[in-house]
DRENMAR-58257 format. One line per 5 residues: for each residue z, y negated, x of N, C-alpha, C. Coordinates in Angstrom, 2 decimals. Each point is the difference from the previous one (the first is absolute). Layout:
Z,Y,X,Z,Y,X,Z,Y,X  ...
END
This chain:
49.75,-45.13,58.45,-1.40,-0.15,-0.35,-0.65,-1.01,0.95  -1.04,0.18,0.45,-0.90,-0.79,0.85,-1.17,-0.31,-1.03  -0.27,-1.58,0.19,-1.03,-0.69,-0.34,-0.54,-0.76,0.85  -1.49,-0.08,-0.02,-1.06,0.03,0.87,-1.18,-0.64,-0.40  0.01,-1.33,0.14,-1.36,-1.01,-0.94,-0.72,-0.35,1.42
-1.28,0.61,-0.11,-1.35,-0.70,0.16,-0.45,-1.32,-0.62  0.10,-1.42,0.81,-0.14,-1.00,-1.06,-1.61,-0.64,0.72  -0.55,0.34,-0.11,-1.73,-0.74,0.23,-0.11,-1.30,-1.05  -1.25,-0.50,0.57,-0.12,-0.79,-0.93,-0.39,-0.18,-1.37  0.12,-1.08,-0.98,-0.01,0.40,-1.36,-1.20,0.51,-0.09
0.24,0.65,-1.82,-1.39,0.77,-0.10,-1.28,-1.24,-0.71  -1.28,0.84,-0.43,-0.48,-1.25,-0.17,-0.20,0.02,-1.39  0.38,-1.08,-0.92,0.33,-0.32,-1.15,-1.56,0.68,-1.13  0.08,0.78,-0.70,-1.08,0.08,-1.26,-0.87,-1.04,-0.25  -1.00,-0.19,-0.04,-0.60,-1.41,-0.99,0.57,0.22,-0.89
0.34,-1.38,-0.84,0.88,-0.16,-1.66,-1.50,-0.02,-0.38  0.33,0.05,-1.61,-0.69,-0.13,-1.36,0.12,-1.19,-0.53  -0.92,-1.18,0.44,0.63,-0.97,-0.58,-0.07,-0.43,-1.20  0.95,-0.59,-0.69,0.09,-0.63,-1.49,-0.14,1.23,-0.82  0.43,1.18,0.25,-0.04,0.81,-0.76,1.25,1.11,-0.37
0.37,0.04,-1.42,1.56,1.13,-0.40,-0.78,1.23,-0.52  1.21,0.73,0.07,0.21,1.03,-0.84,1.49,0.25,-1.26  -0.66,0.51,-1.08,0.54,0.47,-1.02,0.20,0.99,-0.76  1.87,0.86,0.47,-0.36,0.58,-0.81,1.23,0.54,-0.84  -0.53,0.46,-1.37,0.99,-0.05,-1.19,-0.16,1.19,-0.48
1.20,0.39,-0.46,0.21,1.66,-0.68,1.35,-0.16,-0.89  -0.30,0.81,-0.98,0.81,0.08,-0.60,-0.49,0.54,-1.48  0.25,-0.42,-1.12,-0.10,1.26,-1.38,-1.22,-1.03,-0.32  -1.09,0.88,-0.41,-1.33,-0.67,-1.07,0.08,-0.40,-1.45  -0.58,-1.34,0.51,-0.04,-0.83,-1.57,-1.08,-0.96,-0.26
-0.46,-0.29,-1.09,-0.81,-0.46,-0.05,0.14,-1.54,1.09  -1.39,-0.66,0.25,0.46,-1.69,0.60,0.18,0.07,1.08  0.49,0.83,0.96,0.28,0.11,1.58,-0.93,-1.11,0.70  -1.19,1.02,0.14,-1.19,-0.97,0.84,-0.11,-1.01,-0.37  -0.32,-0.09,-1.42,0.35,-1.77,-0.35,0.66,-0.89,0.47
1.14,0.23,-0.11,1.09,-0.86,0.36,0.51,-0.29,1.13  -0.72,1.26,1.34,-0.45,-0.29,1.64,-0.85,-1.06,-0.03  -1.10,0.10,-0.72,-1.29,-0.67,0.44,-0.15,-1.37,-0.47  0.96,-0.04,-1.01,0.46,-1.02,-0.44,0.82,-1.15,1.13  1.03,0.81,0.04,0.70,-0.83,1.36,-0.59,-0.30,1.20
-0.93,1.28,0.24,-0.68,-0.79,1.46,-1.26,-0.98,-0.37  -0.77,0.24,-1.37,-0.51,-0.83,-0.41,0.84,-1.79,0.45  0.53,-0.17,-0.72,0.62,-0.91,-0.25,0.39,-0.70,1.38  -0.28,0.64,1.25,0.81,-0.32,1.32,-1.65,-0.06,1.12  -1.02,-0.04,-1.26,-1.54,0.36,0.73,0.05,0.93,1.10
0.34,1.01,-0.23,-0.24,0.85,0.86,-0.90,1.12,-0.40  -0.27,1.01,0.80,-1.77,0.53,-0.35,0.53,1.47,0.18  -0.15,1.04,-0.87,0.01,1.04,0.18,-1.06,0.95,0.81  0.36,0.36,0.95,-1.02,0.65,1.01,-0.43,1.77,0.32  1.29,0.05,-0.72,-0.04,1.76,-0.76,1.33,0.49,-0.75
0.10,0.73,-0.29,0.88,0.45,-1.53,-0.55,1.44,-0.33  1.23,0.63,0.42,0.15,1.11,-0.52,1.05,0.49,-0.70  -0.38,1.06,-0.97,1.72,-0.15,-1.18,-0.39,1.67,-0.18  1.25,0.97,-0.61,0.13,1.21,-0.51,0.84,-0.39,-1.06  -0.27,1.00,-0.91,1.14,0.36,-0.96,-0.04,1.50,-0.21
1.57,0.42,0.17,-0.07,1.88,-0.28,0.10,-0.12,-1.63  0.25,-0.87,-1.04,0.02,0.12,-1.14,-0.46,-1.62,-0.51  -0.54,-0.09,-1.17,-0.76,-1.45,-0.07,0.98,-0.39,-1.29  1.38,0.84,-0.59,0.71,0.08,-1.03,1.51,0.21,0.57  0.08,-1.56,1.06,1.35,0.22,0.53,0.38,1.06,1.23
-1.09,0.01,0.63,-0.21,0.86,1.16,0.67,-0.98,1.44  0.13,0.71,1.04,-0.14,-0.84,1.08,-1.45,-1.19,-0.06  0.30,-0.87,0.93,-1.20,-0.76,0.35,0.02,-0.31,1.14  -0.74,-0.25,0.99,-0.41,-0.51,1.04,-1.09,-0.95,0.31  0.18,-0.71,1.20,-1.39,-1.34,-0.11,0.35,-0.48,1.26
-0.86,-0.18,0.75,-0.28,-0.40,1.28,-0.95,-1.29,-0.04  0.12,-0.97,0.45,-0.65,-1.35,0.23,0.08,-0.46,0.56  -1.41,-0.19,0.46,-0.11,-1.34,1.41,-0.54,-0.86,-0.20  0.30,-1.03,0.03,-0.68,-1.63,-0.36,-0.49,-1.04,1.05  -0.21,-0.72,0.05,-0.25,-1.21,0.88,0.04,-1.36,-0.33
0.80,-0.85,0.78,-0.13,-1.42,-0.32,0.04,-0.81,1.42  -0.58,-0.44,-0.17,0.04,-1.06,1.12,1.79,-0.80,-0.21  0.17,-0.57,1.51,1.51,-0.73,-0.03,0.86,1.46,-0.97  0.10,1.06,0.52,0.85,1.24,-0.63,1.30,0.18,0.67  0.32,-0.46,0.98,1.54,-0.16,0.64,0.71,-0.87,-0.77
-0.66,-1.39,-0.56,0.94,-0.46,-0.55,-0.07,-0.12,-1.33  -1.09,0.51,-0.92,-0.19,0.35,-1.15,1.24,1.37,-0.36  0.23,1.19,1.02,0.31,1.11,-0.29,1.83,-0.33,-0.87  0.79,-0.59,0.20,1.07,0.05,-0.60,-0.05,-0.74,-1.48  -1.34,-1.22,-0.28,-0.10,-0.12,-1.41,-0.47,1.00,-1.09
-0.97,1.24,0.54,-0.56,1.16,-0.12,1.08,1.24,-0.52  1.23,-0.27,1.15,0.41,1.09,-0.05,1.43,-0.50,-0.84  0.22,-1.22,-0.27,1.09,-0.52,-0.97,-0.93,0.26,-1.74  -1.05,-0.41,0.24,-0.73,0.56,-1.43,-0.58,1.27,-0.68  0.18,0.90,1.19,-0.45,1.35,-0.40,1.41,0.61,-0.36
1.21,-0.41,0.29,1.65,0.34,-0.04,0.34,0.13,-1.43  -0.63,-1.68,-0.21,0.67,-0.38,-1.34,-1.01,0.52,-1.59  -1.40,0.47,0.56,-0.47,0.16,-0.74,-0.04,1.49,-0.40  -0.03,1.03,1.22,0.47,1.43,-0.51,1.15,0.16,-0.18  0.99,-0.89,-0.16,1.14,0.58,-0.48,-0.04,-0.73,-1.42
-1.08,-0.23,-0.42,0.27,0.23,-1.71,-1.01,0.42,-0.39  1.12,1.24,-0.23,-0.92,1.19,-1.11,-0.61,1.04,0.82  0.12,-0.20,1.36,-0.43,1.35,0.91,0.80,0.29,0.42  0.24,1.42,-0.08,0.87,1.06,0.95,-0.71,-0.08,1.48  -0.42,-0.74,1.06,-0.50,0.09,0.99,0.82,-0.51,1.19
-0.14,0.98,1.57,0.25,-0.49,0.79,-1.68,-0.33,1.30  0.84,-0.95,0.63,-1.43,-0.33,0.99,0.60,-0.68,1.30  -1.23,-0.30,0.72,-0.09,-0.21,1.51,-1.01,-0.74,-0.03  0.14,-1.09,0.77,-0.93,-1.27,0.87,-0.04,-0.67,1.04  -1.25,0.90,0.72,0.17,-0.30,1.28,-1.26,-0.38,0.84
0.57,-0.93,0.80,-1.31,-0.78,0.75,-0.65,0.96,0.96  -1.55,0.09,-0.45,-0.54,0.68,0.81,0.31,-0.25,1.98  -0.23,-0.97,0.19,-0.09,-0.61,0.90,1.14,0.22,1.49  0.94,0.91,-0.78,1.22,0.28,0.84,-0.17,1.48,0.09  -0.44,0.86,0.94,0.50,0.72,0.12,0.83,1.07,-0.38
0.17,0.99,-0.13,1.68,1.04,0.14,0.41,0.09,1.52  1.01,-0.53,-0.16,0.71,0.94,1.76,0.08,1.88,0.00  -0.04,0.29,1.03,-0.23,1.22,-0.43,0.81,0.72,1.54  1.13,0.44,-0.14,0.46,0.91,0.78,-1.05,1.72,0.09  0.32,0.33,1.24,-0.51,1.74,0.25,1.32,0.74,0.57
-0.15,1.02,-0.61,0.89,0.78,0.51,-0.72,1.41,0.51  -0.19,0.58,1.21,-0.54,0.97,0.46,0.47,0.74,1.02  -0.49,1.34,-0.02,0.49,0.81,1.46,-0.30,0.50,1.20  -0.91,0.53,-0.15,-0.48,0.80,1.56,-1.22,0.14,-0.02  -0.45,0.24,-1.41,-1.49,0.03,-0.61,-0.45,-1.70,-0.22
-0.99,-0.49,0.58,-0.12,-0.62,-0.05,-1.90,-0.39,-0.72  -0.10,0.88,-0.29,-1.59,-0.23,-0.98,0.03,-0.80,-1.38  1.03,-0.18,-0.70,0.25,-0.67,-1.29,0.39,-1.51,0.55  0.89,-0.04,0.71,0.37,-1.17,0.85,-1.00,-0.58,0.62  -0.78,0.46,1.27,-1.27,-0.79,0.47,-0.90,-0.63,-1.04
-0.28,1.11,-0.83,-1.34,-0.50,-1.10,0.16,-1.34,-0.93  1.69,0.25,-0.25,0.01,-1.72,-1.06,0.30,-1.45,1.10  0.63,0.71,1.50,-0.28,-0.91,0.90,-1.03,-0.55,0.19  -1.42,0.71,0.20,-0.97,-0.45,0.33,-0.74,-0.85,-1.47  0.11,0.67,-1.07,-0.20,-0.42,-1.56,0.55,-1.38,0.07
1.09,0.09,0.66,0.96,-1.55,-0.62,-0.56,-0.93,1.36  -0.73,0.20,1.26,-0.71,-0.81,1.01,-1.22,-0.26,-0.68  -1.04,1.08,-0.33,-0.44,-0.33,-0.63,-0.52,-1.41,-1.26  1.12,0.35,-0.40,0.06,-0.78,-1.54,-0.25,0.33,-1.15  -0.10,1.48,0.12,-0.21,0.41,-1.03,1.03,0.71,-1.22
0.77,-0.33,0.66,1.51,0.55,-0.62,0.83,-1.76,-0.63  0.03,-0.27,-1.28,0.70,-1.69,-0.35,1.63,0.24,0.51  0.18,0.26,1.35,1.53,-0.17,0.27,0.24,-0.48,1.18  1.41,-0.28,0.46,0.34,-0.29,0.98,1.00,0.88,0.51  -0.31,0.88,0.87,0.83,0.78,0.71,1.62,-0.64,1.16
0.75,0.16,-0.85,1.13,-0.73,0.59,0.38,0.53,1.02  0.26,1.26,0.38,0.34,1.03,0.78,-0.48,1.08,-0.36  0.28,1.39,1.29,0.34,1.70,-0.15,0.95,0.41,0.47  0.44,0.48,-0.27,1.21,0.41,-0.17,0.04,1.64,0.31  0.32,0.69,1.16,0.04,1.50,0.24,1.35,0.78,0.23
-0.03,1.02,-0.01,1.47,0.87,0.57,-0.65,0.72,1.53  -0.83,-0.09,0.17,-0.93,0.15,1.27,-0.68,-1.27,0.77  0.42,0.30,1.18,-0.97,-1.63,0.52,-1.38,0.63,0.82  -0.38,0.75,-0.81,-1.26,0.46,0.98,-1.36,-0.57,-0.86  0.03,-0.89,-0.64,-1.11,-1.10,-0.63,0.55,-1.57,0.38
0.72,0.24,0.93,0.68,-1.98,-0.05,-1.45,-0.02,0.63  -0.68,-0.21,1.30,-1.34,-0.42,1.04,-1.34,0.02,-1.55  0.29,0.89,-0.53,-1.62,0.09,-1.05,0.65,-1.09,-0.86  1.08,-0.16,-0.38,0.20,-0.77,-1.28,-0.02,-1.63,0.78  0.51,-0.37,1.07,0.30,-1.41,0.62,-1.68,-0.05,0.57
-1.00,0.62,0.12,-1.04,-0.31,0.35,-0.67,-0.65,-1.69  0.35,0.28,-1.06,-0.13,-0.83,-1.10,0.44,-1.06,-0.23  1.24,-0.31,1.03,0.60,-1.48,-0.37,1.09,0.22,-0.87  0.05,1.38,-0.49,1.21,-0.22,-0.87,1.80,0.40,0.72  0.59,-0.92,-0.12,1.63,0.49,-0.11,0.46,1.90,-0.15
0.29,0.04,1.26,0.59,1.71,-0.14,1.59,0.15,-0.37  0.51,1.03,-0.25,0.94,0.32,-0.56,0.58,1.35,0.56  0.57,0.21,0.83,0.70,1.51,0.27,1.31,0.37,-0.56  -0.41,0.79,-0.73,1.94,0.07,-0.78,0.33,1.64,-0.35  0.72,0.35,1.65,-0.15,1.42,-0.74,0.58,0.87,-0.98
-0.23,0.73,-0.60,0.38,0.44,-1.01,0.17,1.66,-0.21  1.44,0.42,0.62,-0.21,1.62,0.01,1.41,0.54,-0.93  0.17,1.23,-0.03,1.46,0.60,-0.77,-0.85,-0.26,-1.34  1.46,0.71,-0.75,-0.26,-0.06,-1.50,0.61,-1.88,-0.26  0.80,0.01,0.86,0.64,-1.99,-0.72,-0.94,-0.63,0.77
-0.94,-0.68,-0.92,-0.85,-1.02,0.34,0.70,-1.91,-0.66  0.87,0.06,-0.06,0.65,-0.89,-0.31,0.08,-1.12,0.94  -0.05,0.14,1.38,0.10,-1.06,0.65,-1.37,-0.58,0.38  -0.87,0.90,-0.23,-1.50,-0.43,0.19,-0.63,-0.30,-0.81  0.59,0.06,-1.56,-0.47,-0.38,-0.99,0.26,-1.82,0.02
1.56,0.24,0.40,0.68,-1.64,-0.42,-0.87,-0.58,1.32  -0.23,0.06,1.11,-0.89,-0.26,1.02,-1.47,-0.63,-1.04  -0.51,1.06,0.45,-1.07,-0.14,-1.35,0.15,-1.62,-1.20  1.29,0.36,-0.65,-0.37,-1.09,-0.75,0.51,-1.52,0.38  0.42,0.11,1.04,0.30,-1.42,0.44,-1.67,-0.65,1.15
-0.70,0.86,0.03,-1.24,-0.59,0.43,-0.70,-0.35,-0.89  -0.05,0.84,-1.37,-0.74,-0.34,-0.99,0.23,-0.94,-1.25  1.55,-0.68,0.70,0.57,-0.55,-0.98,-0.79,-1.37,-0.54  -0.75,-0.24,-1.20,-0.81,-1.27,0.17,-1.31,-0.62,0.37  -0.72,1.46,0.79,-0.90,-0.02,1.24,-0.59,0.29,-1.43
-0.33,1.46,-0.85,-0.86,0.49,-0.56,-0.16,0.28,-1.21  -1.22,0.30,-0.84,-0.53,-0.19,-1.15,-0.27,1.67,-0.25  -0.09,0.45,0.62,0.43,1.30,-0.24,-0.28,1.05,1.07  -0.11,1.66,0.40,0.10,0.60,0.82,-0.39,1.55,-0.02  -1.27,-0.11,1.14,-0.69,1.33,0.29,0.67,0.89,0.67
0.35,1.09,-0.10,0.02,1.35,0.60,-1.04,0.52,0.36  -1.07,-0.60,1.10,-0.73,0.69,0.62,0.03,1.20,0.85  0.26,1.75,-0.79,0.22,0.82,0.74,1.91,-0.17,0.34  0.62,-0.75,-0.34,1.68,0.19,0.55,0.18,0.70,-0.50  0.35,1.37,1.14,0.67,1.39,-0.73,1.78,-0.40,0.30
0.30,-1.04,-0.84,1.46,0.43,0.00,0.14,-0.49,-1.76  1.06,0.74,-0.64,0.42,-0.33,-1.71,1.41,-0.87,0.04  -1.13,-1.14,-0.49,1.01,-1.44,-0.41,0.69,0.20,-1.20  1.26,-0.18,0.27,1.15,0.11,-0.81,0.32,-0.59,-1.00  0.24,-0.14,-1.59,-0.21,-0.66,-1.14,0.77,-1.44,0.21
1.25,0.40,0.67,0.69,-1.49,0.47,-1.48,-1.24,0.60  -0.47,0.68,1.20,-0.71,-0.72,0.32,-1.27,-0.35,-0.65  -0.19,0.70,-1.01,-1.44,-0.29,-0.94,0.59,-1.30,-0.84  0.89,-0.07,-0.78,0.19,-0.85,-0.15,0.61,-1.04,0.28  0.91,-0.22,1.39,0.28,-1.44,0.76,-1.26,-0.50,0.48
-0.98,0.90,0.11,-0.75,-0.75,1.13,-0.85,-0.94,-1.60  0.00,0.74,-1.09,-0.53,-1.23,-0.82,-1.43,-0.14,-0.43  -0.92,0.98,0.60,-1.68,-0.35,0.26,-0.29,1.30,-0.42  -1.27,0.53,-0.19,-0.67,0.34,-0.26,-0.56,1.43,1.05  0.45,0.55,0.22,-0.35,0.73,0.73,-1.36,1.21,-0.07
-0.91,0.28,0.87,-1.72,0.91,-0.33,0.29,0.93,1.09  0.07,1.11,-0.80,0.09,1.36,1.01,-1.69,0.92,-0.03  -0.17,0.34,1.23,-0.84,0.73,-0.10,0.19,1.88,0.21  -0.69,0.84,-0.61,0.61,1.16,0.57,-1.45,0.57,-0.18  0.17,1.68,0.40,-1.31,0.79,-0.39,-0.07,0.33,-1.61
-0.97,0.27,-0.67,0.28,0.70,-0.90,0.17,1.48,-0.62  0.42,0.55,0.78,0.27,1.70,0.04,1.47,-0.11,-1.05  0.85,-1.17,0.32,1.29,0.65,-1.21,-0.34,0.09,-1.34  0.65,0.65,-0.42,1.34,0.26,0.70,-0.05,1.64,0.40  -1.80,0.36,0.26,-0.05,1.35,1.04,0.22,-0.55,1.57
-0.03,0.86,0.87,-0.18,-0.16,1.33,1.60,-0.89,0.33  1.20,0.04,-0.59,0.89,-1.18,0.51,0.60,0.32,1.12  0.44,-1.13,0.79,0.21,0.43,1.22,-0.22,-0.18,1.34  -0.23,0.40,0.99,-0.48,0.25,1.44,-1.40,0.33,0.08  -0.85,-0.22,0.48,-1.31,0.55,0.44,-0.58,0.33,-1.73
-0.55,-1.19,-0.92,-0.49,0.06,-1.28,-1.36,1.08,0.73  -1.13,-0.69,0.71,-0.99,0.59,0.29,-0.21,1.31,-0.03  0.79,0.54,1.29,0.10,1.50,0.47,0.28,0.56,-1.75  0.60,-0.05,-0.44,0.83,0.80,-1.20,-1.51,0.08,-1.43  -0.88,-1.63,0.11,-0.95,0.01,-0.96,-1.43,0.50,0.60
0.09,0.69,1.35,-1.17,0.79,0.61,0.26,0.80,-0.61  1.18,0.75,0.46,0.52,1.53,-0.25,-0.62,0.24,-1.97  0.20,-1.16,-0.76,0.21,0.13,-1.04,-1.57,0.11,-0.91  -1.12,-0.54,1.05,-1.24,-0.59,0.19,-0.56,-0.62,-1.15  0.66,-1.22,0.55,0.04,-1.50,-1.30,-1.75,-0.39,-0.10
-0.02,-0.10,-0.53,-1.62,-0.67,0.01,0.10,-1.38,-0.34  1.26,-0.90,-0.34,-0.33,-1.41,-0.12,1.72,-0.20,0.56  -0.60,-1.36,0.92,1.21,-0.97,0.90,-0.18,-1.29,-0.81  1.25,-0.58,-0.06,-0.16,-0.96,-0.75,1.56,-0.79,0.92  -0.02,-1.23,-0.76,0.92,-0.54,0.58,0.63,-1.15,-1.72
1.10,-0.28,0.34,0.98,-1.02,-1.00,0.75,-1.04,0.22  -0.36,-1.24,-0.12,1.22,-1.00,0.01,0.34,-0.88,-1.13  1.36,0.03,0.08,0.72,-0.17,-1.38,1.63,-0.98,0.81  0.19,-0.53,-1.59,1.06,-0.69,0.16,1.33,0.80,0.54  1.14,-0.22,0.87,1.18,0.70,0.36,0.48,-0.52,-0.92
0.98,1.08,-0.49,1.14,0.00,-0.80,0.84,1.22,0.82  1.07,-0.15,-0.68,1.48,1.46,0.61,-0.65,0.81,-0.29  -1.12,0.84,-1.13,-0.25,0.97,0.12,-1.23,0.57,1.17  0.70,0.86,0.89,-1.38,-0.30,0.61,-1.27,0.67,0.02  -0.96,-1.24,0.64,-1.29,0.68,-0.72,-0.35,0.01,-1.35
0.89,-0.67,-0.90,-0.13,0.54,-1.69,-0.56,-2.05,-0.31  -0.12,-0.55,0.77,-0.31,-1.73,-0.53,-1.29,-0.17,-0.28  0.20,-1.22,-1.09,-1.55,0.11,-0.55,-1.43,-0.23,0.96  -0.91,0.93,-0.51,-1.15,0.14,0.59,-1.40,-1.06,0.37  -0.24,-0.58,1.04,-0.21,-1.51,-0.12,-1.83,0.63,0.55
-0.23,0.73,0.59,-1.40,0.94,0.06,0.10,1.31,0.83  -0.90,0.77,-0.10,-0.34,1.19,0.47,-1.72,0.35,0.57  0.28,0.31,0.74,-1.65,1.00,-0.25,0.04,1.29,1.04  -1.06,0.46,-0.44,0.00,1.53,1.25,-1.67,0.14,0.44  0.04,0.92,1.12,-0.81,-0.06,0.84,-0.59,1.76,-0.07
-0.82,0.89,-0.32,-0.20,1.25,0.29,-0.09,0.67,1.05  0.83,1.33,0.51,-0.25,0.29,0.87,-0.57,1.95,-0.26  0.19,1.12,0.93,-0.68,0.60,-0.37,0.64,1.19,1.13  -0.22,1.37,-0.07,0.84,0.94,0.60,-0.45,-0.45,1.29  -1.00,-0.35,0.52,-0.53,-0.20,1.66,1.25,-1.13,0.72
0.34,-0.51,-1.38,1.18,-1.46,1.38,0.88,0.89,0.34  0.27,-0.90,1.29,1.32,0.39,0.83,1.17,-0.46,-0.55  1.24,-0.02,0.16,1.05,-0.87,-0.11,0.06,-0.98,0.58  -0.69,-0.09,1.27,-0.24,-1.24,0.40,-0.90,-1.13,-1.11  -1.45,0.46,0.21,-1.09,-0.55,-1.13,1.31,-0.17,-1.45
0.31,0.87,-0.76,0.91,-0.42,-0.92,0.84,-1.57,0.33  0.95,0.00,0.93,0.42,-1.16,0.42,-0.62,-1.38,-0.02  -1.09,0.45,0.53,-1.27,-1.28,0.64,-0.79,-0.60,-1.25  -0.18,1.26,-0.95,-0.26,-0.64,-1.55,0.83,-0.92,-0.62  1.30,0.56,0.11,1.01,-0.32,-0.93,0.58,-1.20,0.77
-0.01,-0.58,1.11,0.39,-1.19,0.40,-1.25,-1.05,-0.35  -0.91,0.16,0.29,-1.11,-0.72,-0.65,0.05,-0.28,-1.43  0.41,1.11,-0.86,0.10,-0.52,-1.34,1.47,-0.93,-0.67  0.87,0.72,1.61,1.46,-1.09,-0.58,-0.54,-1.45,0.66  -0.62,-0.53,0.91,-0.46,-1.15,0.10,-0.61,-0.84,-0.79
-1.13,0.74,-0.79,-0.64,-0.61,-1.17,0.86,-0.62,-1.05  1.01,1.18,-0.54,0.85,-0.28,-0.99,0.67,-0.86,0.37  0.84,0.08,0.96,1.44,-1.08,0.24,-1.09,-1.16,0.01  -0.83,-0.50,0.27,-0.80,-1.06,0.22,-0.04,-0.65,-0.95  -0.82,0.85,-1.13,-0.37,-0.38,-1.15,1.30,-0.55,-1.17
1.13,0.69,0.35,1.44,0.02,-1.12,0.50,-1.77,0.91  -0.02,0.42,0.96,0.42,-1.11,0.82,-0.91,-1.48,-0.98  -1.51,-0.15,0.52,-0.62,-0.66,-0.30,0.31,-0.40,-1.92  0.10,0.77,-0.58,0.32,-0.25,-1.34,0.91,-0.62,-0.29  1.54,0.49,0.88,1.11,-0.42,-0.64,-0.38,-1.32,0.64
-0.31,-0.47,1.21,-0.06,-1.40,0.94,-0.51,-0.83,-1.09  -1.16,0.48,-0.91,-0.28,-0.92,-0.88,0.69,0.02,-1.92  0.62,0.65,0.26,0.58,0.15,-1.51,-0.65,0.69,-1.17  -0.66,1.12,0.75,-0.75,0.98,-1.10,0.75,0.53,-0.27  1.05,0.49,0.37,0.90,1.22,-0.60,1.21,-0.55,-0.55
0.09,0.81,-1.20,1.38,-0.17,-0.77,0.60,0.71,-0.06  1.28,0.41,0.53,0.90,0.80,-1.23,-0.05,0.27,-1.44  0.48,1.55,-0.46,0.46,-0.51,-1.32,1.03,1.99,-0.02  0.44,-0.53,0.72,0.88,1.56,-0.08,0.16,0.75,0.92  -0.46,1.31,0.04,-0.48,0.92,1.15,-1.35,0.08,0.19
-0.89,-1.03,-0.45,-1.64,-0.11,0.51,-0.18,-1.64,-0.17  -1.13,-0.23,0.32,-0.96,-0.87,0.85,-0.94,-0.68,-1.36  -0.57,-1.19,0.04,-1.00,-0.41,-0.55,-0.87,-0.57,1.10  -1.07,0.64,0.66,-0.82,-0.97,1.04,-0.92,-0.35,-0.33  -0.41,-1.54,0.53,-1.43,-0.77,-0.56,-0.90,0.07,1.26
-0.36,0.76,0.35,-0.57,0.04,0.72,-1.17,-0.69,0.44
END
């Protein structure tokens, strides 16, 4: 195996959020929840700045709740916060949660291939600033994006990856990412990561695909949904799991098209609308809108 790093200089860091967390808690509905949040951050003067909550049943249903607060001096307030929110939902709530300083970032590995339109767009998103991450690296089985990707400043990655045993490019793979990241895009990587490696690598992984499955599977989706004369392109990104393609659904949308497109025009829609999406799933999870709770999604959009 040959490996092949483009190392430019670093990228340029997100503005932080200052003095400001997020919160968020799930688990079975009961009466007192919010209370007994607002209570604790009460108590630590801190200011609730938005709050959003679901319940699929209000009689012992799931629950969910998302919170962002603010306090001034919040770096070193955050571990008295988060020693009192510990001790206080664990009596009498079935709840688990997360608290995390706005102010940091996610690291965020890419993994991509030859197509490079999903890849450029959160490049330029994350120069921008409009994306809350820090792009640690990309990571390809093709080096024909190292020049577009090192003109961003970011760290390249060539690791090729062919045959059915992807095993040595996987373990490759995870010794770059060992530590580096907070979780990891499949922008467009047409290769299928192996369940071993879904879970050593530990994170979170956002796949994007078209939305034609589970019609059109395969080689050339387009050509096959002309022939078929689709009137709506849409696109999907969702959490990886071993099943593939089957992980929970983090957004969607579609775009209309009409017997006059080409397969080309088909294409040119449908990459435009996988840009939007991966953007948007991206942007959510970066801030902690999305939850698990099974094989689907809770997003606060």
């Amino acid at each position: 195996m040959s490996l092949t790093q483009h190392a430019p200089a670093l990228p340029t860091p997100v503005p932080a959020v200052a003095d400001q967390a997020v919160l968020i808690v799930h688990g079975r509905d009961r009466t007192g929840i919010v209370a007994a949040i607002s209570a604790v951050l009460g108590k630590h003067e801190a200011n609730i700045v938005q709050l959003d909550q679901h319940s699929d049943n209000p009689h012992g249903g799931a629950f969910f709740q998302r919170t962002v607060f603010s306090r001034p001096g919040l770096k070193a307030a955050l571990p008295a916060i988060e020693r009192d929110l510990r001790e206080r939902l664990a009596d009498g709530f079935e709840l688990e949660y997360t608290l995390r300083d706005l102010s940091v970032p996610k690291r965020v590995a890419i993994f991509a291939s030859k197509d490079g339109h999903c890849l450029l767009d959160l490049l330029w998103r994350h120069r921008r600033g409009d994306l809350p991450i820090n792009v640690s690296m990309v990571i390809s089985n093709h080096p024909d994006m190292a020049d577009e990707v090192r003109s961003f400043g970011i760290p390249f990655f060539h690791v090729p990856s062919q045959g059915p045993d992807k095993s040595a490019a996987e373990a490759q793979h995870l010794r770059l990412l060992a530590g580096n990241v907070d979780f990891i895009i499949l922008a467009r990587y047409m290769q299928i990561l192996s369940g071993d490696f879904i879970e050593r690598a530990g994170v979170p992984i956002i796949n994007i695909h078209h939305s034609f499955l589970p019609a059109f599977i395969g080689a050339g989706p387009y050509a096959k949904a002309k022939q078929r004369g689709v009137k709506l392109v849409g696109a999907t990104a969702h959490y990886v799991t071993e099943d593939l393609d089957e992980g929970p659904i983090i957004e969607q949308d579609v775009v209309r098209v009409n017997h006059a497109h080409t397969v080309a025009e088909l294409q040119r829609h449908g990459a435009d609308v996988e840009r939007a999406v991966l953007s948007r799933a991206v942007h959510w999870h970066a801030e902690d809108r999305v939850i698990r709770h099974g094989n689907h999604t809770i997003v606060f959009p």
